[in-house]
C-alpha positions as CSV (number, residue, x, y, z in Angstrom):
1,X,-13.8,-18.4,12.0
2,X,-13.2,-22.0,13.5
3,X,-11.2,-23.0,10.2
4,X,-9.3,-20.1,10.8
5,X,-8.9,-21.0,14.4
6,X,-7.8,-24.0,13.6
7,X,-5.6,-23.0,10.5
8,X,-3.9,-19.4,10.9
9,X,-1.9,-19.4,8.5
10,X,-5.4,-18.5,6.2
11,X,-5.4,-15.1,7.4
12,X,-1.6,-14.4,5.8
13,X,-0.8,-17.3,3.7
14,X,-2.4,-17.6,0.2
15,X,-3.9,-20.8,-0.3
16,X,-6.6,-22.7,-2.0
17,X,-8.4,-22.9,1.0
18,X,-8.8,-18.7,1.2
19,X,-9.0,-18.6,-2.8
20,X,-5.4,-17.3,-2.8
21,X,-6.5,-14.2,-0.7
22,X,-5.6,-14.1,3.1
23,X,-8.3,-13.1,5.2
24,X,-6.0,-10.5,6.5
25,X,-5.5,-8.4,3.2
26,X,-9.3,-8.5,2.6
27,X,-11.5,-4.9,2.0
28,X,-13.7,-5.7,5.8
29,X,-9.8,-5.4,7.4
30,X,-8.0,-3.1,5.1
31,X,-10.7,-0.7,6.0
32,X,-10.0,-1.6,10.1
33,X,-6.8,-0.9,9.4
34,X,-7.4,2.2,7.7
35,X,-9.5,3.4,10.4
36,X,-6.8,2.7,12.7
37,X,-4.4,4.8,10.9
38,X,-6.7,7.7,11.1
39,X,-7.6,7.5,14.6
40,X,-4.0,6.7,16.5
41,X,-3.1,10.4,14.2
42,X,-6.0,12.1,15.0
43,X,-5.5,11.5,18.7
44,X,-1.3,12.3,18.6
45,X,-2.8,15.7,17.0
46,X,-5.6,16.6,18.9
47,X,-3.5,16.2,22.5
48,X,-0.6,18.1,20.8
49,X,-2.7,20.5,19.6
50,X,-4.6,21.0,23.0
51,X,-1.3,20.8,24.8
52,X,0.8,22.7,22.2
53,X,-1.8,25.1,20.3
54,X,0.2,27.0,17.9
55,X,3.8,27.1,17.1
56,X,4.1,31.0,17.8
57,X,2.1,30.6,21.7
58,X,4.7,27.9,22.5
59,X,7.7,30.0,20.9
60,X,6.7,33.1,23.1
61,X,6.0,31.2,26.3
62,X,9.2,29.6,26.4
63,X,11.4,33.0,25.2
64,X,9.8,34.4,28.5
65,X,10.4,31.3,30.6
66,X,13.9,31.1,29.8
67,X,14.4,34.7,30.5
68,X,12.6,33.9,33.8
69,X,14.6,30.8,34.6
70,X,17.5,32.2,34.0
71,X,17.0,35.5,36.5
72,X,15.7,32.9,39.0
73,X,19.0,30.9,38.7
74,X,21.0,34.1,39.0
75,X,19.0,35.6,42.0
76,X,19.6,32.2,43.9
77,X,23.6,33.1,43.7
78,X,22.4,36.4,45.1
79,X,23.4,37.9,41.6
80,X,21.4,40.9,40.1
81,X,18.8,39.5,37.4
82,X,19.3,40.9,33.4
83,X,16.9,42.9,32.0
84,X,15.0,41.7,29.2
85,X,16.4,43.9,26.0
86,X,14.7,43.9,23.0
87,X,17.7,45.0,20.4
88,X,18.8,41.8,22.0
89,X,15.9,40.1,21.4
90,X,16.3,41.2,17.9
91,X,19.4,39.8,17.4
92,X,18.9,36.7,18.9
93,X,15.8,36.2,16.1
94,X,17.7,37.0,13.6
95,X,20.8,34.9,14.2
96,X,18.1,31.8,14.7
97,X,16.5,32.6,11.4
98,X,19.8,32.7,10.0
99,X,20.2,29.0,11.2
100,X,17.4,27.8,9.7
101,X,18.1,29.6,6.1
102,X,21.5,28.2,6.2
103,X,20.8,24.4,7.5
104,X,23.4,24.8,10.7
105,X,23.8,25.0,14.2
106,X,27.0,27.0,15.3
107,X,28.4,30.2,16.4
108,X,30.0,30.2,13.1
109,X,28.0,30.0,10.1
110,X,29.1,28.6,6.5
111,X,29.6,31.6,5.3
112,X,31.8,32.8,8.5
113,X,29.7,35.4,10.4
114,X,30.5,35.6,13.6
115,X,28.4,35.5,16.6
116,X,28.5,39.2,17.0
117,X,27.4,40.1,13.5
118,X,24.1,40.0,14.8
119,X,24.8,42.3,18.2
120,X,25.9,44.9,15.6
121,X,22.8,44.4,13.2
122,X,20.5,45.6,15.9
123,X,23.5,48.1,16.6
124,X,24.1,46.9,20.4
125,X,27.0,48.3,21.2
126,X,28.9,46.3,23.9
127,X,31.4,45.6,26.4
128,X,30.7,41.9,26.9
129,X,28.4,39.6,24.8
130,X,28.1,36.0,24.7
131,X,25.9,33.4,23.3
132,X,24.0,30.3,24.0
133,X,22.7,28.1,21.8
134,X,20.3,25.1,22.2
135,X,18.2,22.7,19.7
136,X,15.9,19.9,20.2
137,X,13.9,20.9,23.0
138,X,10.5,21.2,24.4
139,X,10.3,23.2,27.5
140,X,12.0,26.0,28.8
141,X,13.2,23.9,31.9
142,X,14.4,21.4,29.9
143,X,17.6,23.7,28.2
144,X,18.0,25.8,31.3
145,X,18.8,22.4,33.2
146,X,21.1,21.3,30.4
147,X,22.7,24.8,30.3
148,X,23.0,25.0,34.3
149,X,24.4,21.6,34.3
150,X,27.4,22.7,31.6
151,X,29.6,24.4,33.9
152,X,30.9,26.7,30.8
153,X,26.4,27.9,30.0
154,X,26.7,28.0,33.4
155,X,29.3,30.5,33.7
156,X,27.3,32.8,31.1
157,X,24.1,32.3,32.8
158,X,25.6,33.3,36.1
159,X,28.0,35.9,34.8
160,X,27.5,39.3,36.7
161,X,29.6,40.9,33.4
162,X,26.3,40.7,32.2
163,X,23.6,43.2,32.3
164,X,21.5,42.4,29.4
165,X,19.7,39.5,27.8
166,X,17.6,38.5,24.7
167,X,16.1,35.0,24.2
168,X,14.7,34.0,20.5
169,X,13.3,30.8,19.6
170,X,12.4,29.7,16.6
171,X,11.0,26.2,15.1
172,X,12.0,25.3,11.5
173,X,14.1,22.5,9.8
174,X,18.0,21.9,10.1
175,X,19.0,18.8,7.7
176,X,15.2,18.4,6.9
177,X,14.6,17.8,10.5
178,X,12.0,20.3,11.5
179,X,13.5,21.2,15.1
180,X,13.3,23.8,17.8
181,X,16.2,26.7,18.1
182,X,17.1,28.8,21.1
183,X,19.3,31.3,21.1
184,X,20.4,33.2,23.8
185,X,22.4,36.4,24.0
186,X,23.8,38.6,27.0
187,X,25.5,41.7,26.8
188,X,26.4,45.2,28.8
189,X,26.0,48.3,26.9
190,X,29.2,50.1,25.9
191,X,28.4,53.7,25.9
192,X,31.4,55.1,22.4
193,X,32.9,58.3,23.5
194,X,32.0,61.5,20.7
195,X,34.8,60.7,18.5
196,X,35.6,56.9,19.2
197,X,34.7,54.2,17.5
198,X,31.5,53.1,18.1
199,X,32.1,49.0,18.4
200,X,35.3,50.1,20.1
201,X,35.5,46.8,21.7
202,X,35.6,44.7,18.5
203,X,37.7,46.4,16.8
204,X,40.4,44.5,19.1
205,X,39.2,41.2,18.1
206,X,41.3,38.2,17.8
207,X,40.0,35.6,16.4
208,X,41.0,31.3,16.9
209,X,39.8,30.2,14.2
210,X,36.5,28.7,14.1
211,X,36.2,24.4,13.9
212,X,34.6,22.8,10.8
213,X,31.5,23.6,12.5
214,X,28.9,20.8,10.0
215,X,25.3,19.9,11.4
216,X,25.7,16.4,10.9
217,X,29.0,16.1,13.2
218,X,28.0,16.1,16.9
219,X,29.2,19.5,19.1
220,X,30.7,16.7,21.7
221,X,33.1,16.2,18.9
222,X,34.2,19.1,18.0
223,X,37.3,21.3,19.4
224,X,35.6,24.6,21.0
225,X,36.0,27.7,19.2
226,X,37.1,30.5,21.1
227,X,36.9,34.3,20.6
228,X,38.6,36.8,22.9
229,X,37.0,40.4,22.7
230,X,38.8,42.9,24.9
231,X,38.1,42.6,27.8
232,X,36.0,39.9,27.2
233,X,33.3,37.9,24.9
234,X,32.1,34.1,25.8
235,X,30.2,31.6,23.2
236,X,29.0,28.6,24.6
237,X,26.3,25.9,23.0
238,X,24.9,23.0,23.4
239,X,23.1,20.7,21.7
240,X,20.0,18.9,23.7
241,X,19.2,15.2,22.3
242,X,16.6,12.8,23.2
243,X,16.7,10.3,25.9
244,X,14.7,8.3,27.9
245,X,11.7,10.1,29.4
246,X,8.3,8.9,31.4
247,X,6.5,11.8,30.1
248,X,3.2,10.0,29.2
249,X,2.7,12.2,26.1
250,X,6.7,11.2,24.6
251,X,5.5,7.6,24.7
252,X,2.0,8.2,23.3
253,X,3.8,9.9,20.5
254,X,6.6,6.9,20.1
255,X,4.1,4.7,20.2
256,X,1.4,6.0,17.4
257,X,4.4,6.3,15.0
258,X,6.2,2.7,16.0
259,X,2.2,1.2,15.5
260,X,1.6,3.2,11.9
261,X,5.1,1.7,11.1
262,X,4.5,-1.9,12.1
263,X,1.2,-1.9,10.6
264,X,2.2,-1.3,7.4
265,X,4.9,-3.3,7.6
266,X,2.4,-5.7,8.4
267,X,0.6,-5.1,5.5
268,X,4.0,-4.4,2.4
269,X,4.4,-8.2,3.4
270,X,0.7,-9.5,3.4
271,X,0.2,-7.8,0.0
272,X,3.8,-9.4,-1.4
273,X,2.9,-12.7,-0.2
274,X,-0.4,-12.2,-2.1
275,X,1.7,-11.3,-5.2
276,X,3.9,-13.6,-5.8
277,X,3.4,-16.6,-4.1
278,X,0.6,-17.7,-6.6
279,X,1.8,-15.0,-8.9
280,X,-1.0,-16.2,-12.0
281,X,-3.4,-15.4,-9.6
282,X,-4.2,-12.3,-8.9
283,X,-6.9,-10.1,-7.2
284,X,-6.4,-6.5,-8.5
285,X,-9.2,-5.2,-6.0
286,X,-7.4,-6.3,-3.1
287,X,-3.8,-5.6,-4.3
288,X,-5.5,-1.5,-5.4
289,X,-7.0,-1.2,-2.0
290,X,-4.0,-2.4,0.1
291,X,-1.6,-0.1,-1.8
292,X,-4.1,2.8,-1.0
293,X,-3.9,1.9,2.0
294,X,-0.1,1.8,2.4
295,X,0.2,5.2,1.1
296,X,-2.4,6.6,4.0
297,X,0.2,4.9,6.2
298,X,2.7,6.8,4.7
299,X,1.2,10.1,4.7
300,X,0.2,9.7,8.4
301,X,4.3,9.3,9.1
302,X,5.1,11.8,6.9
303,X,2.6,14.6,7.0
304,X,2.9,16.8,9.9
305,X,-0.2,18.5,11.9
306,X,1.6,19.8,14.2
307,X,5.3,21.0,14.6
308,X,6.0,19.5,17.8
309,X,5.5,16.0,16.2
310,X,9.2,16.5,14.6
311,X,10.6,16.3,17.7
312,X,8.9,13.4,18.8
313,X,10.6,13.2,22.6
314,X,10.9,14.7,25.5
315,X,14.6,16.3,25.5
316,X,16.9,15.9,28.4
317,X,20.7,16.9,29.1
């Protein structure tokens, strides 16, 4: 220990005086480090896990929070609150899902189905309708705040056209991003006349057409499309992205992943010094055990416990 002390360049350096193997990349500290690795994931997983249980208890406590938040906000303007309808509810799943099977987030998808494909799927006959859309979040508040702060997802929100509202959420991966979806729909109930068509309304669509809506390009960039349904329909969306929180948990996360990523960082360049700088020496023990070792580093970024740790942060407006 007091060569070392007085020589630290043994612990990283090969060198005759460490037999060509730094003290750093020996079994006694590749194990340490191993350990290390283990614990830092176990803890991220256990506290998401107690905080977070499953992905369907998290995805039905926030449908009914947003539903509740968004009443509240319309009950402060003195506006009569939508009732919770499940054909809407429906609809809202299955545009979500359809998301997710297609890899986008847009009114629009690829393939050109509109947003009110899916009011008539559940056959929801309406008057009005209109759509939110949300990803990358973890609470309810978080997207209502974002949404209330947009004057346009305000305007929906606040609507009194409205009478109606279903809320789906629904984690998955968009660009091999596992991520959270929200979707939310409104609508008022058009009662067809025997004899009339029965999505009367629609049948008077006219259409803008719809921007190259891609995942990849931000929704800041990208012209609004608009749809005008006599007498009126409304899409809004928005996309929530990370930013600087205090949330204790947000930095324990960043942190465990930042500290399995320096570490073997740490370690790819121990084990290449090692290699190559006395490259006829080599200690095939060492070099198996560190590469073992790299590849639990690995699957400790890679492999997810628990779907909240795609999203990583706390997401703000």
């Amino acid at each position: 220990m007091h060569n070392l002390i007085r020589k630290p360049h043994l612990l990283f350096i090969p060198h005759q005086e460490n037999n060509y193997q730094p003290h750093a990349l020996r079994h006694r500290p590749l194990l340490i480090y191993s350990l290390l690795l283990v614990l830092v994931k176990f803890v991220a997983t256990m506290l998401l896990l107690n905080l977070y249980p499953n992905e369907a208890e998290f995805s039905t406590i926030t449908t009914k929070r947003i539903i509740e938040l968004s009443n509240q906000a319309r009950a402060e303007k003195g506006i009569s609150i939508l009732r919770e309808n499940d054909l809407l509810n429906q609809a809202a799943a299955l545009k979500a899902r359809d998301m997710l099977a297609h890899n986008y987030f847009a009114h629009y998808s690829p393939q050109k189905v509109a947003p009110w494909h899916w009011f008539k799927e559940v056959n929801y006959n309406y008057t009005y309708a209109g759509e939110n859309l949300a990803m990358n979040f973890s609470e309810a508040e978080d997207a209502l705040s974002a949404w209330l702060a947009s004057p346009t997802h305000r305007d929906n929100i606040l609507s009194q056209n409205y009478e109606d509202i279903g809320v789906a959420v629904v984690v998955g991966e968009i660009n091999g991003t596992e991520t959270t979806l929200v979707v939310q729909l409104f609508g008022q109930r058009f009662v067809a006349i025997a004899g009339e068509e029965t999505f009367r309304p629609e049948a008077r669509e006219v259409q803008v057409p719809a921007p190259n809506n891609q995942p990849s390009i931000p929704v800041e960039n990208q012209a609004p499309a608009t749809v005008e349904i006599t007498p009126q329909a409304s899409q809004q969306e928005v996309t929530l992205t990370s930013g600087n929180s205090g949330h204790w948990l947000t930095k324990f996360i960043n942190f465990s992943t930042r500290f399995i990523f320096v570490l073997l960082v740490f370690i790819i360049i121990n084990l290449l010094l090692t290699i190559f700088i006395r490259i006829e020496i080599q200690h095939k023990p060492i070099i198996l055990h560190s590469l073992l070792v790299i590849l639990l580093g690995l699957a400790m970024i890679f492999f997810r416990t628990h779907f909240m740790e795609g999203l990583g942060q706390i997401i703000v407006m």
